[in-house]
C-alpha positions in Angstrom: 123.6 0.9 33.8 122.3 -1.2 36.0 125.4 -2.5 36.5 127.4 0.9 37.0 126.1 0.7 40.8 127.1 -2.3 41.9 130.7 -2.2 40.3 131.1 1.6 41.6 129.8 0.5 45.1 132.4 -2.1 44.8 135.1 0.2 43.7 134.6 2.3 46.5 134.6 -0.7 48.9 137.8 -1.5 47.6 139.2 1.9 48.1 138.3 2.3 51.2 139.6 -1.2 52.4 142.4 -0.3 50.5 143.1 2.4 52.7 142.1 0.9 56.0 144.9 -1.4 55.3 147.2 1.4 54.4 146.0 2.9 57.7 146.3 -0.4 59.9 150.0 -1.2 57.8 150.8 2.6 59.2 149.6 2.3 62.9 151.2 -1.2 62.9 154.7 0.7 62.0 154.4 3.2 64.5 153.6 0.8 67.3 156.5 -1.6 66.2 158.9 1.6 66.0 158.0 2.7 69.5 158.4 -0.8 71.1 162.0 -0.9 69.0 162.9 2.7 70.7 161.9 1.8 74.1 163.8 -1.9 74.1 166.7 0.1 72.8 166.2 2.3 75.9 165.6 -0.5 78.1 168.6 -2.9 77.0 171.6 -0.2 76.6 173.8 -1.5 79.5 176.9 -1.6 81.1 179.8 -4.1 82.2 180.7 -4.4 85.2 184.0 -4.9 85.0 186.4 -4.5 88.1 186.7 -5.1 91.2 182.7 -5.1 92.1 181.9 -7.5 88.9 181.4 -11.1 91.4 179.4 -9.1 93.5 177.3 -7.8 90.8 176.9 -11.3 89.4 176.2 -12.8 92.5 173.2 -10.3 92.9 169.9 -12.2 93.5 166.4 -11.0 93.2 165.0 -9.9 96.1 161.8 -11.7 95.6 163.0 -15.0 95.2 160.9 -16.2 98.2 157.6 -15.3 96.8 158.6 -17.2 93.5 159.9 -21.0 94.4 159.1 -22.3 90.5 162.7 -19.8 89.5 164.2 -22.3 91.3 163.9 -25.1 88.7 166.0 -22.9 86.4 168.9 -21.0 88.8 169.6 -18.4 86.3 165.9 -16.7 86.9 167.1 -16.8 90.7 169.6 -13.8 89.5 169.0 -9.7 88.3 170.0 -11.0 85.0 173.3 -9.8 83.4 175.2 -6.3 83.1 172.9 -5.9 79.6 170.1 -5.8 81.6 171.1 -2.5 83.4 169.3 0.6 82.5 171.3 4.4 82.0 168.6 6.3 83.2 167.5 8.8 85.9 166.2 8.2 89.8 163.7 9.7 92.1 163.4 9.0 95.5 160.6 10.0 98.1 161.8 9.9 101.4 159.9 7.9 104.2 157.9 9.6 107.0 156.3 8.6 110.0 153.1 7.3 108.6 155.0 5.4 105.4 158.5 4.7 107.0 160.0 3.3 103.6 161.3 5.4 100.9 159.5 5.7 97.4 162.0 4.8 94.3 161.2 6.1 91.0 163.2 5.3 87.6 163.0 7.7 84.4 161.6 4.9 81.7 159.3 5.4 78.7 159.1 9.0 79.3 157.6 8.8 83.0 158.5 8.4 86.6 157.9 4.6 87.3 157.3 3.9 90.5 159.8 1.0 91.1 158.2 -1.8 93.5 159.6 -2.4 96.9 159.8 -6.3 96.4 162.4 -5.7 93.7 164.5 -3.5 95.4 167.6 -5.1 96.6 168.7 -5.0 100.6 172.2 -4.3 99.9 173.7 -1.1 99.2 175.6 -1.1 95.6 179.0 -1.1 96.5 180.3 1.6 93.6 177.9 4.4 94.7 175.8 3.8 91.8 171.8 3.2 91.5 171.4 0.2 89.5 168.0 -0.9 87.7 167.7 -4.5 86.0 165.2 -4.5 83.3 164.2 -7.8 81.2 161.9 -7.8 78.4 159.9 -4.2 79.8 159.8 -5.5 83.3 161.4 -4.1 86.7 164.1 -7.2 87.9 165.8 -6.0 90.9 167.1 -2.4 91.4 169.9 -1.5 93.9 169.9 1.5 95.7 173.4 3.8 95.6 174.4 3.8 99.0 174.2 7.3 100.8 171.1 8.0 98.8 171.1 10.1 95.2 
């Protein structure tokens, strides 16, 4: 009997690691499904094919300046490629008086994400378009339509 403790106490220990790994495996699922559904989100996009393609490889990040080392490997000097483009919806606050520049937004992960000013481009995109260059879950460059949204 005196036995019967020890070896039920142990059961139980088991069991109940048992199912905090069943409950970790779980979480661990979840999380690796939500980061599958949101790189999904963030890599579905386009070509850009046509007559605005050399200007939309040429594009270079706008904050280039602040980061000399992306010069020791010239691709990271660019938005990235036309997979890099994000589908997705834009918000814009306009400028006042007291904060002259406009506010960009983009639609990602379920919420309006406030889109940095250093990443947005100078230039206008030439087809009319917004354009947003993600990389790995991280703003790039974004290029405002011109004549606004």
């Amino acid at each position: 009997m005196a036995n019967s403790l020890p070896l039920s106490f142990a059961a139980r220990s088991i069991g109940l690691e048992a199912d905090m790994h069943e409950v970790i495996a779980r979480a661990t699922w979840s999380a690796l499904l939500a980061t599958a559904s949101a790189l999904v989100f963030c890599t579905t996009g386009l070509t850009h094919e046509g007559p605005y393609k050399e200007w939309f490889e040429s594009l270079q990040r706008p904050d280039n300046d602040a980061h000399p080392y992306r010069k020791a490997e010239p691709k990271s000097l660019f938005c990235c490629g036309a997979a890099d483009v994000v589908k997705t919806k834009f918000k814009v606050d306009l400028g006042g008086d007291r904060y002259p520049d406009d506010v960009w937004y983009a639609w990602l992960n379920n919420t309006w994400t406030r889109i940095p000013p250093e990443k947005i481009v100078e230039d206008y995109a030439p087809d009319g378009q917004a354009h947003l260059f993600v990389l790995a879950g991280t703003i790039q460059c974004f290029v405002r339509p011109k004549g606004g949204i």
